[in-house]
N, C-alpha and C positions, 0 to 999 in steps of 0.2 A: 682236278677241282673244277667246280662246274661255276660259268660266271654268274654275277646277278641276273645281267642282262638276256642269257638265254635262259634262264627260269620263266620272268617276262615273256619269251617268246614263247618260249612251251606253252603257257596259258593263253597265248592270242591262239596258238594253233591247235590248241584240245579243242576250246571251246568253236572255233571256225568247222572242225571234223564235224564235231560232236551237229551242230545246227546245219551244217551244208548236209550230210545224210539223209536228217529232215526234211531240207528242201528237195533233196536227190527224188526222195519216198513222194512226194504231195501228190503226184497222180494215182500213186497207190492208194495213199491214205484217203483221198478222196473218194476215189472208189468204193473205198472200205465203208466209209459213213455215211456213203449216198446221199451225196449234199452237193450241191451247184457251186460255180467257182464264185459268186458272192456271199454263199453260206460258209464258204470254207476259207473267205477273205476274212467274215463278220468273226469267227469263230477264231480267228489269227490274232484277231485286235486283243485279245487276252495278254499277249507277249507286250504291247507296245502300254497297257493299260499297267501293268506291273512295272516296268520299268520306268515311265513314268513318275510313280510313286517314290521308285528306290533314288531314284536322281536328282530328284526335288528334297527327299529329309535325310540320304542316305552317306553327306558326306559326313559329318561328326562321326558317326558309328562308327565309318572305316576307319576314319582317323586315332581311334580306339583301338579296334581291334588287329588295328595294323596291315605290312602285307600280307603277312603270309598264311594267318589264319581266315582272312578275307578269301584269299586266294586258293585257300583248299575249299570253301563251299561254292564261289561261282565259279568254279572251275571242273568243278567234280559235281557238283550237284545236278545242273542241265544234263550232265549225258546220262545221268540215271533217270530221271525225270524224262528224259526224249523218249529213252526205251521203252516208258508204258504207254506209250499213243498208242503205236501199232494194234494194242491189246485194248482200246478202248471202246467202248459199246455207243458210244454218241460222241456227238459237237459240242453239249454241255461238258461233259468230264474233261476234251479236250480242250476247252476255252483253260478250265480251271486248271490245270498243268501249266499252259502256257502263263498265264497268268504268274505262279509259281517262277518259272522260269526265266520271265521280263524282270519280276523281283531282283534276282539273281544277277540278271546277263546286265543290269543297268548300275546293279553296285560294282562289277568286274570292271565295265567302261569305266568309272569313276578309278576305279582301284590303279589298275595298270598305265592308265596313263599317266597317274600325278607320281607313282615310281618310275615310270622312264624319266616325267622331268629332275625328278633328286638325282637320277645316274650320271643325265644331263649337265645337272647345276654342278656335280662334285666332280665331274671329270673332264668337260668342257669336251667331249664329245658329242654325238646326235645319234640318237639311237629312232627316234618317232616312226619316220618312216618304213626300217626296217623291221621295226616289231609292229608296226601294221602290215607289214608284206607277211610275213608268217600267218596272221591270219587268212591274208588270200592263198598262199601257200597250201594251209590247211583247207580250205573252200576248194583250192584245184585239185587236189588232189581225192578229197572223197566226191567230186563231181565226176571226174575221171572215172575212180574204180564204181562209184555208185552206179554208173551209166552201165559199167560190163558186170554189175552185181544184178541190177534190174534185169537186164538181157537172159542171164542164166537162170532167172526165174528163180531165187532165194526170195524167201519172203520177207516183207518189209518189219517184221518182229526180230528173226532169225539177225537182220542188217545190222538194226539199232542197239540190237541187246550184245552183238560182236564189237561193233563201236565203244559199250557203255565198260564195257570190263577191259579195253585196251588203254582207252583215257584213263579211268581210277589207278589202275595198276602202273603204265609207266607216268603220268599224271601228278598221281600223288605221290611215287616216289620222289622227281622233280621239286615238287613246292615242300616236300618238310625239309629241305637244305639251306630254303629260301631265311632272311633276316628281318627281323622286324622294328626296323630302324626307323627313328624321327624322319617326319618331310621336313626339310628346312623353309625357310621362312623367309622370303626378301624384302628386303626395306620398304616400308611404306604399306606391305599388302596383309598387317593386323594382322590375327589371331584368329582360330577356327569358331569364334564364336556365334557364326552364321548356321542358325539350326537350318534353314531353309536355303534350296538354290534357285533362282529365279534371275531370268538373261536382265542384264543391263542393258540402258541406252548403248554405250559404248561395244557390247558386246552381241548387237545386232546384225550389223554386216557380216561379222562371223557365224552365228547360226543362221543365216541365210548362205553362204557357201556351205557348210554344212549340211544344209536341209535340201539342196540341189543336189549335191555328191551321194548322200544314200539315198533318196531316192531314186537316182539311176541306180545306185547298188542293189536296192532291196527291187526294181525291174529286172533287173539284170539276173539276180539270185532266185527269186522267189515265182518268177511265172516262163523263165525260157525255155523247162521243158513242156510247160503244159501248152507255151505257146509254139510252139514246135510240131508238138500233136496235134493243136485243133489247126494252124491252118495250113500246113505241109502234111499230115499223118503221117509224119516218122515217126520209124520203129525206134522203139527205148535206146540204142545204142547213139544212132543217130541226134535222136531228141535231147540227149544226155550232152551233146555237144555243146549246147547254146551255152549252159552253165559253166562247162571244161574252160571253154575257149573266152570266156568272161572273165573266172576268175585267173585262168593262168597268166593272161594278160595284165591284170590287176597285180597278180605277186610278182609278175617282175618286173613292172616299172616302179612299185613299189620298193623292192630289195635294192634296185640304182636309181631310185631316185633324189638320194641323200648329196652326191656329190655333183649331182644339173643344178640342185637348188642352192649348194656353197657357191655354186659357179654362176649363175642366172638370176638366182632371187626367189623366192616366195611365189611374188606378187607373179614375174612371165611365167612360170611353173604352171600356177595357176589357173591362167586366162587358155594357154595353150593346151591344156589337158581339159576343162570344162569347152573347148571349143571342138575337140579331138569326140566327147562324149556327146555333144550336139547333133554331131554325125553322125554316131554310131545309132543314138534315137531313131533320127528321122530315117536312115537306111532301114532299120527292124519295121519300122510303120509302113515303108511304103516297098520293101523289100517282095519282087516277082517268083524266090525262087529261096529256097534254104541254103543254097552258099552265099547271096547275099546278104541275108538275113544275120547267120553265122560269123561276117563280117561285121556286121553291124556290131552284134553282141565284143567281139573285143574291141572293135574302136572306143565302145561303152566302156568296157574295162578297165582299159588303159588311160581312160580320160577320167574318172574318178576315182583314179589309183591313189595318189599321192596327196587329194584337195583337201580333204576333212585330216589327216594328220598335220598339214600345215595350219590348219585353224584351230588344233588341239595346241600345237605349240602355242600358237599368238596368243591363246586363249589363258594358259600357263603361265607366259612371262608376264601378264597385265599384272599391276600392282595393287589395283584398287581395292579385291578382296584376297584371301587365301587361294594357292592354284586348285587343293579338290573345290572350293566352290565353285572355282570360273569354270573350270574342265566337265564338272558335274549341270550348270547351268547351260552349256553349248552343248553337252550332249541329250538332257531334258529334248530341248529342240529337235539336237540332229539323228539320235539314235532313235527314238523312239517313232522318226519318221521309218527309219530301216523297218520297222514293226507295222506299221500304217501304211506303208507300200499296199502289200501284198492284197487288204482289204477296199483299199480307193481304186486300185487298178483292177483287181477282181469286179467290183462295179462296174465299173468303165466297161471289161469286159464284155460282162454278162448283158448291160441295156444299151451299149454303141457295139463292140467289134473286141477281141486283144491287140488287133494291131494301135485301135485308138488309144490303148494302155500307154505307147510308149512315144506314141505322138502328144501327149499330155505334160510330158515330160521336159519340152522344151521352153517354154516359158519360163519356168522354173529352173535353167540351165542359165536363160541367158539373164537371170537375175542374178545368179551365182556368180556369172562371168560379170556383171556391174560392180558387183560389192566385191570381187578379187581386185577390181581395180586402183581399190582406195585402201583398202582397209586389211591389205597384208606388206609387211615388209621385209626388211632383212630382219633374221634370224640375230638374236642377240642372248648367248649363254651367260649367265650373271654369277659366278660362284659364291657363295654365301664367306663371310669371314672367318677362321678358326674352324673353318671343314677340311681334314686331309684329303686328296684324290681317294677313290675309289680303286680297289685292282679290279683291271678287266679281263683277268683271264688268259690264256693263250690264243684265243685269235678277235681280241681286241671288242 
């Protein structure tokens, strides 16, 4: 029997494969469309413009369509959609995919998160950080093989279209098992009748740690190999490193990050990991040499591992609205920053340097580490009344 909870994870880690390929391919695909790295920033903003959209009116629908039919379109849909970039004739068709795709990738963050907090509330477990570790899990690992796929010289069609048919297949077998059960409801936090998500007062500290954490993520993800080529010219394998060594780093302090934060708290977790990605910044900016540089990329990693799923919980347990509201409103903010990385830093770029990319980075870190200060605390699981636990499976 397969638990709930690794369903959830199957879909953090299809759709991480499915998008880190993508990132793996960028200096491919760029190549391909003979476009400048802020043409191919401008042309990116499609994903964060779409997502956007779905995060802002998308939580009612889900709450409709539930998980698990939710979960077989943004789950399966991007990696069919990834696969025709490689095949695409311009930057317009590709804005318009992407686009497509944000749609999708911003009702998934809505979706998945507010089911881990029901698995949460019914079993008085904690699942967050660990089903965001499978996503980096999923990222390390198509960074890994993408780097020794680029290397052999398979084409970046051939990559995506092997990606799109292993997601759907083992993918979708995963999610038609899945259940499409009520999110419970906590005292006080009203009914889904919020067509729209839009951050609260109260909910501002956390989309500002939020909006710190992916953008180091989406630096981290979206330009280390190309930042790798332009100012070391390593070769594809090499180059492929910056990503490897970002997200590995990321899935496993991710995957043990669950019981530093029973032990520590939120808030130290926090301050000490966004102080850890500080550094990893400024090393990639002002780094002499690509083992420095290299270094830099996972103190990044590991320092924005664990930030934004602790702001997803806080965000979940608030009472004031329904949790897809709150979760869908902090990620409005924070995800769609992940999308808007790639086209602010591609500028940055293209009219300062790349290294200025991720020296940009730090103001915005240590405003993340201000609002960790206050505005996280202990974890508090709520179990709703006349809900039985949940079974979790054989290994819990």
């Amino acid at each position: 029997m397969i638990a709930p909870q690794h369903r959830i994870y199957a879909c953090f880690f299809f759709f991480a494969v499915t998008t880190g390929a993508l990132m793996a391919r960028l200096p491919d695909i760029q190549t391909h469309l003979g476009v400048s790295e802020g043409q191919l920033g401008l042309t990116m903003i499609g994903m964060a413009i779409g997502s956007l959209i779905s995060l802002t009116i998308g939580a009612p629908i889900i709450d409709r369509l539930g998980f698990r039919t939710t979960a077989f379109f943004t789950t399966l849909g991007p990696a069919i959609l990834f696969a025709t970039i490689p095949w695409l004739p311009n930057a317009p068709a590709m804005f318009g995919v992407l686009f497509i795709v944000g749609l999708l990738s911003g009702a998934l963050e809505i979706n998945l998160n507010v089911e881990i907090d029901r698995l949460e509330t019914r079993t008085g477990k904690r699942f967050m950080n660990r089903a965001h570790g499978f996503w980096s899990v999923g990222f390390f690992i198509t960074a890994l093989f993408g780097a020794m796929i680029r290397q052999s010289g398979l084409s970046a069609g051939m990559h995506m279209g092997i990606v799109a048919i292993v997601v759907v297949g083992i993918g979708g077998y995963l999610i038609y098992g899945a259940s499409n059960e009520p999110r419970p409801v906590r005292t006080g936090q009203g009914t889904s009748e919020h067509r729209f998500a839009f951050p609260t007062i109260g909910l501002l500290p956390l989309c500002l740690i939020g909006f710190a954490a992916f953008l180091v993520e989406g630096a981290g993800i979206d330009w280390s190999a190309i930042y790798m080529r332009d100012v070391f010219a390593a070769e594809p394998f090499v180059g492929g490193m910056g990503l490897t060594l970002f997200a590995f780093f990321m899935a496993l302090m991710r995957l043990t990050a669950d019981p530093i934060v029973a032990r520590f708290g939120p808030r130290n977790v926090a301050m000490v990991m966004l102080t850890l990605a500080s550094f990893g910044a400024l090393l990639v900016g002002a780094a002499p040499g690509p083992e420095l540089a290299l270094l830099g990329f996972a103190l990044m990693g590991a320092g924005c591992s664990a930030v934004y799923p602790l702001a997803v919980s806080a965000a979940a347990q608030r009472t004031d609205r329904p949790a897809a509201v709150n979760v869908a409103a902090l990620g409005q903010v924070s995800f769609v920053v992940f999308f808007l990385a790639p086209p602010l830093l591609g500028f940055v770029a293209e009219f300062i340097n790349i290294r200025a990319s991720y020296l940009i980075c730090l103001p915005l870190l240590l405003a993340g580490l201000w609002a960790s200060s206050f505005a996280l605390g202990e974890r508090k699981i709520e179990a709703p009344v006349g809900l039985p636990p949940e079974p979790l499976g054989p290994n819990g």
